[in-house]
N, CA and C atoms of all chains as a GROMACS GRO file, in nm:
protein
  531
    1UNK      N    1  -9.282  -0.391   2.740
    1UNK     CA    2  -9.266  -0.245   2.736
    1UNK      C    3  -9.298  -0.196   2.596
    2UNK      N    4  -9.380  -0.122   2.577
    2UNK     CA    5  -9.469  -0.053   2.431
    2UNK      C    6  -9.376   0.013   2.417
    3UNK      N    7  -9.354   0.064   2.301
    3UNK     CA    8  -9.249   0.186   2.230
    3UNK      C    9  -9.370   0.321   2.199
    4UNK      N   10  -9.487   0.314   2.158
    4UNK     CA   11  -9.512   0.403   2.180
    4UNK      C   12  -9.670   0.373   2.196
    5UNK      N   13  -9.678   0.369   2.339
    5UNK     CA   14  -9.860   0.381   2.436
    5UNK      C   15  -9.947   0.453   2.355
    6UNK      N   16 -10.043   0.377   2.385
    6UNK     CA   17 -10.199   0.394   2.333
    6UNK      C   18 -10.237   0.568   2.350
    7UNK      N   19 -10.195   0.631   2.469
    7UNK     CA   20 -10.186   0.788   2.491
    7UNK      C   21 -10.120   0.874   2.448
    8UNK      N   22  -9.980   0.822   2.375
    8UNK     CA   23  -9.919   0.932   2.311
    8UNK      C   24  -9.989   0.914   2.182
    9UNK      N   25 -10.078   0.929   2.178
    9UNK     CA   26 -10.193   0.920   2.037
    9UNK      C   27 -10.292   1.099   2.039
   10UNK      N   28 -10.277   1.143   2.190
   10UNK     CA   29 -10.350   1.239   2.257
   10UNK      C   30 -10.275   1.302   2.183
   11UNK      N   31 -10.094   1.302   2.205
   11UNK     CA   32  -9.984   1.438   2.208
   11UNK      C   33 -10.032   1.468   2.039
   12UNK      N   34  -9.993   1.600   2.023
   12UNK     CA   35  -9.967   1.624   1.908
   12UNK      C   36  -9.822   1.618   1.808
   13UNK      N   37  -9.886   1.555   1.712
   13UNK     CA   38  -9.714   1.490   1.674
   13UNK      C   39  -9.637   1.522   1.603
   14UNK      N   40  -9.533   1.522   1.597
   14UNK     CA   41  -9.438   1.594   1.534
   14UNK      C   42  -9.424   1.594   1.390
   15UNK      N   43  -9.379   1.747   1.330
   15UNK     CA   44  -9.377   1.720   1.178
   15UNK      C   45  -9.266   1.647   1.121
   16UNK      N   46  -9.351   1.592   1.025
   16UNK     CA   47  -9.285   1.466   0.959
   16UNK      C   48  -9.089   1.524   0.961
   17UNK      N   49  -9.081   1.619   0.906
   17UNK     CA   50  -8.950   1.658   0.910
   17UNK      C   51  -8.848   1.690   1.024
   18UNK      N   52  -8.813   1.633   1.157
   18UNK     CA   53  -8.858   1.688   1.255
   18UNK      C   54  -8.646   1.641   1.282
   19UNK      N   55  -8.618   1.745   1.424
   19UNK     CA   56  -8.457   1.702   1.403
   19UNK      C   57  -8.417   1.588   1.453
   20UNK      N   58  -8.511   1.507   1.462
   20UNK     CA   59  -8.449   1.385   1.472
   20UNK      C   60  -8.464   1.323   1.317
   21UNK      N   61  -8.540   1.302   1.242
   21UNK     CA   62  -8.554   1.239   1.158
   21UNK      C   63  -8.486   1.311   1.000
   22UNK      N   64  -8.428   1.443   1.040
   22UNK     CA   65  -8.368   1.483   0.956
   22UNK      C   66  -8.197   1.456   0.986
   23UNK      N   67  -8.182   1.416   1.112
   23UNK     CA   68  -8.035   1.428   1.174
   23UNK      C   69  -8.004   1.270   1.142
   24UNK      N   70  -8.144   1.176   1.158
   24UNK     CA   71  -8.070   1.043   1.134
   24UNK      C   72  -8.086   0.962   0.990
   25UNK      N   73  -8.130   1.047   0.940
   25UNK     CA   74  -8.168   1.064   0.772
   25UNK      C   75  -8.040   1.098   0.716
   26UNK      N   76  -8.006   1.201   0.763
   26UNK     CA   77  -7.802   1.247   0.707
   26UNK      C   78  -7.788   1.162   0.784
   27UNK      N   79  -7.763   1.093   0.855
   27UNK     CA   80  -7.658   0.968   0.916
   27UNK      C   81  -7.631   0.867   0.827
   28UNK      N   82  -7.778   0.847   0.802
   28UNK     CA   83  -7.777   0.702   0.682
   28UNK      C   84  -7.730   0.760   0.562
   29UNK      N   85  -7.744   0.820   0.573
   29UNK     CA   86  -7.680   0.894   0.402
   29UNK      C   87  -7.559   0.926   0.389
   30UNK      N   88  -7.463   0.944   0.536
   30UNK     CA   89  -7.361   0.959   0.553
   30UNK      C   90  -7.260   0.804   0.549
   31UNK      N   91  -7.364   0.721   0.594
   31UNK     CA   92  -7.299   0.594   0.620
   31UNK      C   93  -7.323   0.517   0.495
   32UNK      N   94  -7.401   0.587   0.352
   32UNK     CA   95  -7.385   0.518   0.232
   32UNK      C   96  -7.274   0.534   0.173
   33UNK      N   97  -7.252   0.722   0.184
   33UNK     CA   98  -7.098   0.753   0.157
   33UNK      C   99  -7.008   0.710   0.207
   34UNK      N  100  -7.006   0.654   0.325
   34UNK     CA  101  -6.864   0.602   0.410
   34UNK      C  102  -6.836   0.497   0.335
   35UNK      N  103  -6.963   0.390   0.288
   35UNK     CA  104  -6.978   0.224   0.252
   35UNK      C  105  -6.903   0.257   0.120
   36UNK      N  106  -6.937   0.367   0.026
   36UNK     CA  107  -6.862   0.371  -0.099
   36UNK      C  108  -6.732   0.431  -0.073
   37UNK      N  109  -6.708   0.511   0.016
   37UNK     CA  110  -6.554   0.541   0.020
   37UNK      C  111  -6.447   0.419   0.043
   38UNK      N  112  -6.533   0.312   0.166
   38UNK     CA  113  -6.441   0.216   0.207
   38UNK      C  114  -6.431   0.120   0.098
   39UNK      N  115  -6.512   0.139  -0.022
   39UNK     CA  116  -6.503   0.035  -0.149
   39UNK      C  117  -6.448   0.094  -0.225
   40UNK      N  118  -6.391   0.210  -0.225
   40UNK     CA  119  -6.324   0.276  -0.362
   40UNK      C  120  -6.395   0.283  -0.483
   41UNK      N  121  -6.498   0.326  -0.447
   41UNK     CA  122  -6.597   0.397  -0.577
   41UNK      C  123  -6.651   0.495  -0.536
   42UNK      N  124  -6.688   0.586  -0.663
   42UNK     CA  125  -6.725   0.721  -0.661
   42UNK      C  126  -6.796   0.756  -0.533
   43UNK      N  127  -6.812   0.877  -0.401
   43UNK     CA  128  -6.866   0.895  -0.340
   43UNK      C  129  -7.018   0.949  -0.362
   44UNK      N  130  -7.045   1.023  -0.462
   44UNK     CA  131  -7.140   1.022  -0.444
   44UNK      C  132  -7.206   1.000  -0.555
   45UNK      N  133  -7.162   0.952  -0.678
   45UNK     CA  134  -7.227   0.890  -0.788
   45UNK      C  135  -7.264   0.744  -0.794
   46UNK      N  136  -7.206   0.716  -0.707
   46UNK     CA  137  -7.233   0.535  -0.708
   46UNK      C  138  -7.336   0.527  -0.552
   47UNK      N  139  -7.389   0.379  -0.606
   47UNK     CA  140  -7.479   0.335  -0.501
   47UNK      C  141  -7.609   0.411  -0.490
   48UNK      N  142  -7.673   0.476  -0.602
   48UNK     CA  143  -7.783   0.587  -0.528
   48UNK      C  144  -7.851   0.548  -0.409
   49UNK      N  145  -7.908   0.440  -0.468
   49UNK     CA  146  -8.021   0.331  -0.433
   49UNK      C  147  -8.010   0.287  -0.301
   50UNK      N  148  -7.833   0.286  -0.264
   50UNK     CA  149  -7.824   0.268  -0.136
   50UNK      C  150  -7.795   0.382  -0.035
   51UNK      N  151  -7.806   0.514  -0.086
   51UNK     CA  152  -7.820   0.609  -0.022
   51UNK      C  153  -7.928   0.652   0.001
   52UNK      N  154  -8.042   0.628  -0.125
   52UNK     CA  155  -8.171   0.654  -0.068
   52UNK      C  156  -8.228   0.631   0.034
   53UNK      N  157  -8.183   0.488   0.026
   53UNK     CA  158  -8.272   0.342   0.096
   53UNK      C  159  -8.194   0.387   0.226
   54UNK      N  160  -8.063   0.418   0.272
   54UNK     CA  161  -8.011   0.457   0.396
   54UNK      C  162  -8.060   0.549   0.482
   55UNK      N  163  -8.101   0.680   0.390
   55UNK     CA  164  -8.091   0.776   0.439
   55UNK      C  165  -8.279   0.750   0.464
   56UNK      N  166  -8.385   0.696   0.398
   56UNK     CA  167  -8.531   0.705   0.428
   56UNK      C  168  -8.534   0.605   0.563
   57UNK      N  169  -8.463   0.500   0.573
   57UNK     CA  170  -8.447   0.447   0.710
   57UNK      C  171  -8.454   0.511   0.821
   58UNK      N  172  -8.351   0.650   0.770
   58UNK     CA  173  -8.278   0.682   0.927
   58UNK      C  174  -8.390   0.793   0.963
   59UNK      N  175  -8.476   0.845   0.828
   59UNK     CA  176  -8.569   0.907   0.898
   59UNK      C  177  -8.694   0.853   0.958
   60UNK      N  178  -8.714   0.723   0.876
   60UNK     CA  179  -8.824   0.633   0.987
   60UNK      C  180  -8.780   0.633   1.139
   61UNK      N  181  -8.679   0.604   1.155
   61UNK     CA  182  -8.631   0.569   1.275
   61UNK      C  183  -8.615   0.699   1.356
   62UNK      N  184  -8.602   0.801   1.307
   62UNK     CA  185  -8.574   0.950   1.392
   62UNK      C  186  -8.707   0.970   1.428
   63UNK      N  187  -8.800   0.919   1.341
   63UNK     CA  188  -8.926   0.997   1.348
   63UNK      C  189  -8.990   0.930   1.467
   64UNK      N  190  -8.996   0.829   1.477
   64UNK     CA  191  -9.080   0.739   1.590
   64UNK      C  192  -8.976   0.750   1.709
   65UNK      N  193  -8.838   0.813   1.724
   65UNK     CA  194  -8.775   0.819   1.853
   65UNK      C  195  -8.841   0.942   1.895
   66UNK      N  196  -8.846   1.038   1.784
   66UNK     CA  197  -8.879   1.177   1.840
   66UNK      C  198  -9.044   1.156   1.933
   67UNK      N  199  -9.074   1.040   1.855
   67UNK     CA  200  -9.248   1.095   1.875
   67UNK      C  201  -9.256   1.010   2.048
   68UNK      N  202  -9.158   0.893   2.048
   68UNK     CA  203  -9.137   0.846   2.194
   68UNK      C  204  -9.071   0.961   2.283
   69UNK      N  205  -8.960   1.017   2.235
   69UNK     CA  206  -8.893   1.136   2.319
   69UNK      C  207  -9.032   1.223   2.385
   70UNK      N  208  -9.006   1.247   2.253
   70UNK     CA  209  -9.166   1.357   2.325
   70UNK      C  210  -9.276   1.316   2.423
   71UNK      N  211  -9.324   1.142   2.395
   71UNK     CA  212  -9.412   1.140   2.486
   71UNK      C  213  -9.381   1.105   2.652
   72UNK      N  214  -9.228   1.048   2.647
   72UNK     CA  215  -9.177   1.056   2.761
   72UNK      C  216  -9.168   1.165   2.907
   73UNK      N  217  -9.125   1.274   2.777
   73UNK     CA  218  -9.090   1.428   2.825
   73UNK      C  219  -9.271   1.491   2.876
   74UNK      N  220  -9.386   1.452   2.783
   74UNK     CA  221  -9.484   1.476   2.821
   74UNK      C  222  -9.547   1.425   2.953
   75UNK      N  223  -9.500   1.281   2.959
   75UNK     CA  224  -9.503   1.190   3.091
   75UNK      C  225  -9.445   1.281   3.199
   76UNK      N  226  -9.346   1.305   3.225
   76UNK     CA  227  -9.275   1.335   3.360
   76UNK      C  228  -9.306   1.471   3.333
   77UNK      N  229  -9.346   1.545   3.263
   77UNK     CA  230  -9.400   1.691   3.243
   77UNK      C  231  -9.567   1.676   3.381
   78UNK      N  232  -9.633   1.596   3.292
   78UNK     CA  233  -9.781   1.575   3.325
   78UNK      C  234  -9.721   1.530   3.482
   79UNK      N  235  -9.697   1.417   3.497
   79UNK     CA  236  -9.626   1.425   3.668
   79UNK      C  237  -9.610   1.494   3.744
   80UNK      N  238  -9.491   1.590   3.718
   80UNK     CA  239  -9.463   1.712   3.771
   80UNK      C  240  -9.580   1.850   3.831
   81UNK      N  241  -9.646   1.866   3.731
   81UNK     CA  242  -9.768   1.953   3.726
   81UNK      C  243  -9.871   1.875   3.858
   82UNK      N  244  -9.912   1.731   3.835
   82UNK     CA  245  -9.981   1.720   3.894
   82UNK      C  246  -9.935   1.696   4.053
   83UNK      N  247  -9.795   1.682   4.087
   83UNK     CA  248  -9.705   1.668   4.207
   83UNK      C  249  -9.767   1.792   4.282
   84UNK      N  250  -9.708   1.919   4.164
   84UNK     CA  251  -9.706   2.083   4.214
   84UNK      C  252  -9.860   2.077   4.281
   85UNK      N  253  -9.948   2.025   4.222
   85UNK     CA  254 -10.115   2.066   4.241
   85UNK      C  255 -10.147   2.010   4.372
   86UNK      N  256 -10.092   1.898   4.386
   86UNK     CA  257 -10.130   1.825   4.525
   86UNK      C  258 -10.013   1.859   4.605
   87UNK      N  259  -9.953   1.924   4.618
   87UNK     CA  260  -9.842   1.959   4.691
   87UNK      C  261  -9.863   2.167   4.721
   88UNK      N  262  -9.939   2.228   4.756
   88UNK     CA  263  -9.937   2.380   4.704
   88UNK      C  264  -9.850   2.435   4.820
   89UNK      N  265  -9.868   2.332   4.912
   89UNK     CA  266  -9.752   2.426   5.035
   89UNK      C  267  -9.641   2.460   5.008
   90UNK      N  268  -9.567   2.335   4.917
   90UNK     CA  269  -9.454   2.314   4.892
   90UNK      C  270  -9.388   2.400   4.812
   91UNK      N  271  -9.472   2.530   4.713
   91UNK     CA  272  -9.469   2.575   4.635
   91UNK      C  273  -9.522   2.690   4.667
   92UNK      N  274  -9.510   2.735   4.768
   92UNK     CA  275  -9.614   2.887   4.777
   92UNK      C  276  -9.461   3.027   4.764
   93UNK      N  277  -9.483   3.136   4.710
   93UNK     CA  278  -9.405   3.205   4.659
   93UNK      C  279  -9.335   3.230   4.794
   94UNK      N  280  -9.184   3.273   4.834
   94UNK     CA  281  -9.111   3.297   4.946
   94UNK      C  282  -9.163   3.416   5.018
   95UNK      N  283  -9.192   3.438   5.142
   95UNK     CA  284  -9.292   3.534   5.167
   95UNK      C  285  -9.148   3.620   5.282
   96UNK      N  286  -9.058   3.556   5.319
   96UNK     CA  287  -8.993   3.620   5.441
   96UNK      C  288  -8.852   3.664   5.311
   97UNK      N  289  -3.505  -0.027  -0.952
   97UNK     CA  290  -3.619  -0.090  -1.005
   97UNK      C  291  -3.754  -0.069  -0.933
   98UNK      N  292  -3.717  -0.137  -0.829
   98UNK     CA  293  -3.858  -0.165  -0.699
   98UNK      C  294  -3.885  -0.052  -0.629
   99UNK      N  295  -3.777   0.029  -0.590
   99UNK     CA  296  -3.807   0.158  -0.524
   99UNK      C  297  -3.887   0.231  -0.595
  100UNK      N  298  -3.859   0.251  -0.729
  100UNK     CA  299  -3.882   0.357  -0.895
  100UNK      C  300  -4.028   0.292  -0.895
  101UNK      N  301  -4.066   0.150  -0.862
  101UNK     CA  302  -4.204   0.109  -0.896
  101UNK      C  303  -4.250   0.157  -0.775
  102UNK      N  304  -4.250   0.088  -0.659
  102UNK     CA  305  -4.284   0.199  -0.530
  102UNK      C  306  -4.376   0.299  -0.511
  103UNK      N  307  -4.245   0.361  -0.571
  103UNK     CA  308  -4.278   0.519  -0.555
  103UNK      C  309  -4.400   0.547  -0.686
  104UNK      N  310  -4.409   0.526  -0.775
  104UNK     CA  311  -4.518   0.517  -0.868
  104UNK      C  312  -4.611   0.454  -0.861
  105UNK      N  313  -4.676   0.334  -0.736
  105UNK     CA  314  -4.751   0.274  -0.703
  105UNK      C  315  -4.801   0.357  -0.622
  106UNK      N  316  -4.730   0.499  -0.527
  106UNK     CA  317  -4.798   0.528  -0.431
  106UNK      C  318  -4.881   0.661  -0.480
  107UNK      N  319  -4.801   0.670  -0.587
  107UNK     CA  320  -4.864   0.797  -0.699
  107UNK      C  321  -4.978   0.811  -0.767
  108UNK      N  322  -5.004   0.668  -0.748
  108UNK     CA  323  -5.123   0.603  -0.811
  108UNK      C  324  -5.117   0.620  -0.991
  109UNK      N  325  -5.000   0.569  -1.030
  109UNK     CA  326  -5.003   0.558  -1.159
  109UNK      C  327  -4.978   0.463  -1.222
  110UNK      N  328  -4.967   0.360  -1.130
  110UNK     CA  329  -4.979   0.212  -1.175
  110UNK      C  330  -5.100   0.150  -1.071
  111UNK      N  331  -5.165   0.026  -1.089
  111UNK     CA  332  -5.335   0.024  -1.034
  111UNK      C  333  -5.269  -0.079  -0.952
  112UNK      N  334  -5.304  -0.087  -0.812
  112UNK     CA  335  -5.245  -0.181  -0.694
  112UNK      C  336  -5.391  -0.237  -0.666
  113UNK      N  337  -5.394  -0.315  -0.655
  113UNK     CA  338  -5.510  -0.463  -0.574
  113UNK      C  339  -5.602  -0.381  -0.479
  114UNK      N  340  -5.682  -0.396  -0.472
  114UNK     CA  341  -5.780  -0.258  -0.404
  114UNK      C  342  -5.741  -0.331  -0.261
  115UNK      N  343  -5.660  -0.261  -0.145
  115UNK     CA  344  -5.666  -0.328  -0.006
  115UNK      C  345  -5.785  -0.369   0.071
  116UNK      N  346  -5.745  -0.448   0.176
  116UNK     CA  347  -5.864  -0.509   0.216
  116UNK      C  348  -5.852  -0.432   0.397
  117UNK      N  349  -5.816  -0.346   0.408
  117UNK     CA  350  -5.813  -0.272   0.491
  117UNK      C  351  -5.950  -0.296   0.631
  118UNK      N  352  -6.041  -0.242   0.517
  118UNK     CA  353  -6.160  -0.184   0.590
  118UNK      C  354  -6.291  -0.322   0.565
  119UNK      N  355  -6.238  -0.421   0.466
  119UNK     CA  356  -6.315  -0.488   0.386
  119UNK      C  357  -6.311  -0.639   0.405
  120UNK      N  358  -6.272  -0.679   0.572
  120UNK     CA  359  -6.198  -0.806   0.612
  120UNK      C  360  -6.361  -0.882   0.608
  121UNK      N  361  -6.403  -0.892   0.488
  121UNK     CA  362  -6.512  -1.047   0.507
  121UNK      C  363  -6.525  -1.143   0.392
  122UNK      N  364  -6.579  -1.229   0.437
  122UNK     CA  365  -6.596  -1.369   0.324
  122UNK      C  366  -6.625  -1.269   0.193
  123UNK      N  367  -6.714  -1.183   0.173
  123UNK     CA  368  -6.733  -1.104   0.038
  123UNK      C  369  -6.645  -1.050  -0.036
  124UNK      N  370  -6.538  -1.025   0.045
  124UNK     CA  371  -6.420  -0.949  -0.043
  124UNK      C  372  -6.378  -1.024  -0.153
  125UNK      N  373  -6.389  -1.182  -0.113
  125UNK     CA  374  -6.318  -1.317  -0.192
  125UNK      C  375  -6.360  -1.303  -0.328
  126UNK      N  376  -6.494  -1.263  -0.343
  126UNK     CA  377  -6.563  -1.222  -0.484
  126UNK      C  378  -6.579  -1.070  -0.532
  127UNK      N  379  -6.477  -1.083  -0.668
  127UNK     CA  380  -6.455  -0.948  -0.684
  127UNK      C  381  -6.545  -0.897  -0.738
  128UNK      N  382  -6.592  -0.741  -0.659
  128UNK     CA  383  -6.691  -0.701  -0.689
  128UNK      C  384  -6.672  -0.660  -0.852
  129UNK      N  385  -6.800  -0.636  -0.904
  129UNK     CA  386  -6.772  -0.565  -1.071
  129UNK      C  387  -6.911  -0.460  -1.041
  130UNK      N  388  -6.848  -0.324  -1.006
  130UNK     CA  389  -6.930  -0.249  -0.984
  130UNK      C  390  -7.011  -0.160  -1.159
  131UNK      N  391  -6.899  -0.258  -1.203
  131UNK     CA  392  -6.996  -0.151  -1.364
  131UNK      C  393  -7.117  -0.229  -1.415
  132UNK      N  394  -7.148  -0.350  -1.366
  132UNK     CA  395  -7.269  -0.431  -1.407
  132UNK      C  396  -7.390  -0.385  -1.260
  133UNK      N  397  -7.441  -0.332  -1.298
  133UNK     CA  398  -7.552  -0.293  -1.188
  133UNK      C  399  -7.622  -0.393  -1.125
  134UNK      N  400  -7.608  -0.434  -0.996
  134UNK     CA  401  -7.688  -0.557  -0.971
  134UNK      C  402  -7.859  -0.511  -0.960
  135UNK      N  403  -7.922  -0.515  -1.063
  135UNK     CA  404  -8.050  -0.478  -1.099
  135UNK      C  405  -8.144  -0.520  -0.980
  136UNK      N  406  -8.163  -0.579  -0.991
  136UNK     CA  407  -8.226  -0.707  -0.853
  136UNK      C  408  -8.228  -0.625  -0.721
  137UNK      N  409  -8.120  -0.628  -0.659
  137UNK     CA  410  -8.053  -0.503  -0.579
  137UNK      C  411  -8.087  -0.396  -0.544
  138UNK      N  412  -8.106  -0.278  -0.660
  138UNK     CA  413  -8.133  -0.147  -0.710
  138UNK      C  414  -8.287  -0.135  -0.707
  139UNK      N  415  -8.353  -0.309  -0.747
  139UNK     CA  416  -8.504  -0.224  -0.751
  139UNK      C  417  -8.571  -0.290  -0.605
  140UNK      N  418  -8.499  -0.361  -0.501
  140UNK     CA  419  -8.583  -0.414  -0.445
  140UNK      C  420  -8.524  -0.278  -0.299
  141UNK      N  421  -8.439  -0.217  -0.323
  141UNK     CA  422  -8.395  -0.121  -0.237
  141UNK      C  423  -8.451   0.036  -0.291
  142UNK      N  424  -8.506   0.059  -0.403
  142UNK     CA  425  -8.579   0.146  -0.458
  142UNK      C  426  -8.728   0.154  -0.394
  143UNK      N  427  -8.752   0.024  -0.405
  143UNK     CA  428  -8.888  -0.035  -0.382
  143UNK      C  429  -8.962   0.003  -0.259
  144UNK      N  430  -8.795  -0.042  -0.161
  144UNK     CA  431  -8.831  -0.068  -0.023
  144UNK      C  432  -8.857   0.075   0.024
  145UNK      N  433  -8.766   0.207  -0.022
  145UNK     CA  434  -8.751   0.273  -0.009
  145UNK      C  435  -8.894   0.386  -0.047
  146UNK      N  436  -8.966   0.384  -0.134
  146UNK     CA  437  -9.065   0.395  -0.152
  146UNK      C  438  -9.188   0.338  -0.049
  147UNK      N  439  -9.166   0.237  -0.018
  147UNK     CA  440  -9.270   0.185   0.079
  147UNK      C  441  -9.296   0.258   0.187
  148UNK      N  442  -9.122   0.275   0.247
  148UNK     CA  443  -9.090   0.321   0.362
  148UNK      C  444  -9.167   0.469   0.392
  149UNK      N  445  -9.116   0.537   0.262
  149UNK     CA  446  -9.174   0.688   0.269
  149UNK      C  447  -9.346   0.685   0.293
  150UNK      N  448  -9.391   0.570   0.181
  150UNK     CA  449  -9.540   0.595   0.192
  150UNK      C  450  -9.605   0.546   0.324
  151UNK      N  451  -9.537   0.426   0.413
  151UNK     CA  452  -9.552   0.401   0.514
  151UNK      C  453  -9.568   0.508   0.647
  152UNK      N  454  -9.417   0.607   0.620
  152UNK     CA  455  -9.398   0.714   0.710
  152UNK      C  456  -9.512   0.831   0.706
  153UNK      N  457  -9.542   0.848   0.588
  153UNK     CA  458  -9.604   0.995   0.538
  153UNK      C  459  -9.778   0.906   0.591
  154UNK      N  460  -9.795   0.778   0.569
  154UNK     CA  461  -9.947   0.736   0.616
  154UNK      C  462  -9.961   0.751   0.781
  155UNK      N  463  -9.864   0.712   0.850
  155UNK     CA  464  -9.877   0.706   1.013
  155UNK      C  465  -9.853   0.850   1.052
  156UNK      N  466  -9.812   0.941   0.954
  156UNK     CA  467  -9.779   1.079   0.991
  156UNK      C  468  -9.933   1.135   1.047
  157UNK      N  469  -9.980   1.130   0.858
  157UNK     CA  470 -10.113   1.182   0.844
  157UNK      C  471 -10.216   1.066   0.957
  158UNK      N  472 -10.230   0.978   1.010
  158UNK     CA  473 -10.301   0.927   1.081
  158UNK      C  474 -10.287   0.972   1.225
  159UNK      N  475 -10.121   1.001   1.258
  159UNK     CA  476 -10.139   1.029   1.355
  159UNK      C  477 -10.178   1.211   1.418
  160UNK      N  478 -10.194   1.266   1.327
  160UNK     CA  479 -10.268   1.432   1.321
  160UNK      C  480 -10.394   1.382   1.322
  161UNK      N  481 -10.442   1.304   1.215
  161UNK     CA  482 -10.575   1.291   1.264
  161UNK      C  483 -10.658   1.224   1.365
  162UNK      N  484 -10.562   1.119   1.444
  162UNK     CA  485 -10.619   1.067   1.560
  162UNK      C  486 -10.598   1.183   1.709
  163UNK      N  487 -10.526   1.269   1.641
  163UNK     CA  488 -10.445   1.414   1.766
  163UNK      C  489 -10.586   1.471   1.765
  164UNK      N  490 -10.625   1.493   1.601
  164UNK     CA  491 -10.743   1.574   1.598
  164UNK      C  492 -10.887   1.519   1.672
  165UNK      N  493 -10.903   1.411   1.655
  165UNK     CA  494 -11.011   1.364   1.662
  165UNK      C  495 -11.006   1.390   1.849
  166UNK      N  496 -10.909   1.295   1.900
  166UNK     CA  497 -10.877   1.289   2.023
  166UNK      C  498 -10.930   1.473   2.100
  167UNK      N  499 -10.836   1.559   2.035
  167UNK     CA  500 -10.907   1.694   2.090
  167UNK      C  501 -11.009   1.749   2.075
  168UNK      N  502 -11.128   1.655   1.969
  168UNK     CA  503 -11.250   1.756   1.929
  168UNK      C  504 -11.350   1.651   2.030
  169UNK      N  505 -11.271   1.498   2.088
  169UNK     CA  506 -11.374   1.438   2.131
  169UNK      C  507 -11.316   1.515   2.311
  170UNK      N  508 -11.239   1.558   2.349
  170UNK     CA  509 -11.189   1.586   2.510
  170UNK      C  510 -11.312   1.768   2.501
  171UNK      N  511 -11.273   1.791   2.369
  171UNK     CA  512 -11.352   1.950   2.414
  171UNK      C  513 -11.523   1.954   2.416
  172UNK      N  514 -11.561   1.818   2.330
  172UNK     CA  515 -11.738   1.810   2.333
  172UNK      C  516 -11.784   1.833   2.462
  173UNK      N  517 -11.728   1.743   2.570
  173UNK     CA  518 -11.777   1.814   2.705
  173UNK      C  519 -11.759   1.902   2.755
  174UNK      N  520 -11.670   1.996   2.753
  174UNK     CA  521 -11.657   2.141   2.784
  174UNK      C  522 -11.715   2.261   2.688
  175UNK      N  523 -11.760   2.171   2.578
  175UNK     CA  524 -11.873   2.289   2.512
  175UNK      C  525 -11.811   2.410   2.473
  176UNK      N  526 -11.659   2.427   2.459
  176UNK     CA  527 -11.556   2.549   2.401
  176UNK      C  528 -11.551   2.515   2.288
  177UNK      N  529 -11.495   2.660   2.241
  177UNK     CA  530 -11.438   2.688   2.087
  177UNK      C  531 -11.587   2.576   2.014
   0.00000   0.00000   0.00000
């Protein structure tokens, strides 16, 4: 199972900043602060390095879910459409 | 005596053993010394961290331009825009 198919190359892709990769970007950055709270050192003066390094993770990782989310949602989108097309009976406006 | 210390231990004005609460692993055994910077550490997580970005920001820009390419090669046969 591919994480992200040779066709979601078609979709247009999301900007780099996007709410997944900004939401799991503060996660990691949240979970550097947690790592220094549970050590009893400064929250946010200590560890930079490991807040950086946390928080650029979590946006790698947001970024390539979003860009799978999306091509999923494009999948059963494109489905749908083409269901409606070969189906027009099924879909004709309520006339009674 | 002990109560009077106690109560000033919880005041935090005498320094108690940092608990191991949250911190139950073989690492705790070695006490950390957070004022010596583990250098080593700092630059290979700096490093990585840099990579990461230039990694992200390259598949960004590749993948707009394979979006692009992809739509200028689907519209050549329809002869639009």
């Amino acid at each position: 199972m591919v994480f992200l198919p040779d066709e979601s190359r078609s979709l247009p892709p999301p900007p780099l900043l996007n709410k997944g990769s900004v939401w799991l970007g503060f996660a990691g950055w949240m979970s550097a602060l947690m790592d220094n709270a549970f050590n009893q050192r400064p929250i946010f003066g200590a560890g930079i390095h490991r807040q950086v390094l946390l928080a650029t993770l979590g946006c790698v990782v947001g970024y390539h879910l979003v860009k799978r989310a999306e091509y999923m949602h494009a999948k059963v989108d494109r489905e749908l459409f083409e269901y409606i097309r070969r189906h027009p009976g099924d879909f004709q406006p309520s006339t009674g | 005596m002990a109560a009077g210390l106690r109560a000033v231990k919880r005041w935090g004005l005498v320094a108690a053993p940092p608990s191991l609460a949250f911190t139950r692993s073989a690492f705790v055994v070695r006490k950390a010394n957070n004022a010596q910077p583990n250098w080593l550490g700092v630059g290979l997580a700096f490093g990585t961290s840099a990579a990461l970005w230039a990694f992200l920001i390259k598949q960004h820009n590749e993948d707009v331009m394979e979006y692009e390419r992809r739509k200028a090669t689907a519209h050549k046969c329809k002869q639009c825009s």
